[in-house]
C-alpha positions, 0 to 999 in steps of 0.5 A: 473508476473509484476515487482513491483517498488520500492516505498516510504511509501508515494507513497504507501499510495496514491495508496491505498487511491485510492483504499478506504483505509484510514489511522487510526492511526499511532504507531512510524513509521508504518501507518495501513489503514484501508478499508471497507469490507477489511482486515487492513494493516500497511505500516512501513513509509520509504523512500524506500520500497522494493519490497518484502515488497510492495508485502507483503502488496498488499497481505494483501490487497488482491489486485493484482500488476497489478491492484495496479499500475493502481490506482498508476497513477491515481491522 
């Protein structure tokens, strides 16, 4: 099991763009994106993120750590 960093909303947002998410809408301070054929998920805007929560909404976008932090370094 990889260990997940600790990200800002941001950091997080551009890995799933990577992806293909997309944001939609955004009510206070959480930002929902959206992907064809995937399930939708709101990522709350803070600076930091902890790693439960990150885990929390890869889950939700049914993709794995490993994979996710491939598409992290990518630009």
């Amino acid at each position: 099991m990889t260990k997940l960093p600790i990200l800002s909303a941001q950091e997080i947002i551009k890995g799933l763009q990577n992806i293909g998410y997309r944001e939609i809408r955004q009510r206070g301070s959480h930002i929902c994106l959206v992907c064809l054929n995937k399930k939708s998920v709101t990522v709350p805007n803070h600076k930091t993120i902890g790693r439960g929560l990150l885990r929390r909404i890869l889950r939700d976008a049914e993709i794995s750590p490993e994979k996710f932090q491939q598409f992290l370094k990518k630009k």
